[in-house]
C-alpha positions in Angstrom: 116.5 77.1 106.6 115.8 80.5 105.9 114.2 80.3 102.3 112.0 77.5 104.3 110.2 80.1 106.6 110.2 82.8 104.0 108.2 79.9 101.3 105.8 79.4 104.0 105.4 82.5 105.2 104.7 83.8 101.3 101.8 79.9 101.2 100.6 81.7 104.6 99.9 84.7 103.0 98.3 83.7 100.3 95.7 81.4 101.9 95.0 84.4 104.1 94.3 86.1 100.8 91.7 83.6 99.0 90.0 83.8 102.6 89.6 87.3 102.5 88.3 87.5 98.7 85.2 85.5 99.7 81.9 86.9 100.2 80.2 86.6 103.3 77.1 84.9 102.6 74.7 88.2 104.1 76.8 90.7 102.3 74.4 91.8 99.6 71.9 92.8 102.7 74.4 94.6 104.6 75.7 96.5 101.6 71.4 97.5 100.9 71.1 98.3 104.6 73.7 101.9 103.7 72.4 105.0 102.7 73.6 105.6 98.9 74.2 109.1 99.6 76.4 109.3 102.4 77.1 105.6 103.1 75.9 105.6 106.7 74.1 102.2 107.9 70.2 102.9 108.2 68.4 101.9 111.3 64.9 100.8 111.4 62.6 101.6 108.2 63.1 105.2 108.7 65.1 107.3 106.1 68.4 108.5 106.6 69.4 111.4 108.6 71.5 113.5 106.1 68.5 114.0 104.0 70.3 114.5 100.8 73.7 116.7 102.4 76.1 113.8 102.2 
């Protein structure tokens, strides 16, 4: 009984896994929407804040 719960706890696990490798399907334009200096999201056209300090 015990081996039962813990071999489906372990499948459990691992579809929780291939669900977390996949790619949401915006992700590239949230990942260009950060500043590549200090990694801060940018809001609105403007530039960033830290202005090269980060």
């Amino acid at each position: 009984m015990v081996i039962k719960i813990v071999v489906l706890f372990l499948v459990a696990m691992g579809v929780l896994a291939m669900f977390g490798k996949l790619r949401y399907p915006g992700q590239n334009r949230i990942e260009a929407m950060k500043c590549p200096r200090c990694g801060r999201y940018k809001l609105g056209k403007s530039s960033c804040d830290c202005k090269g300090k980060g």
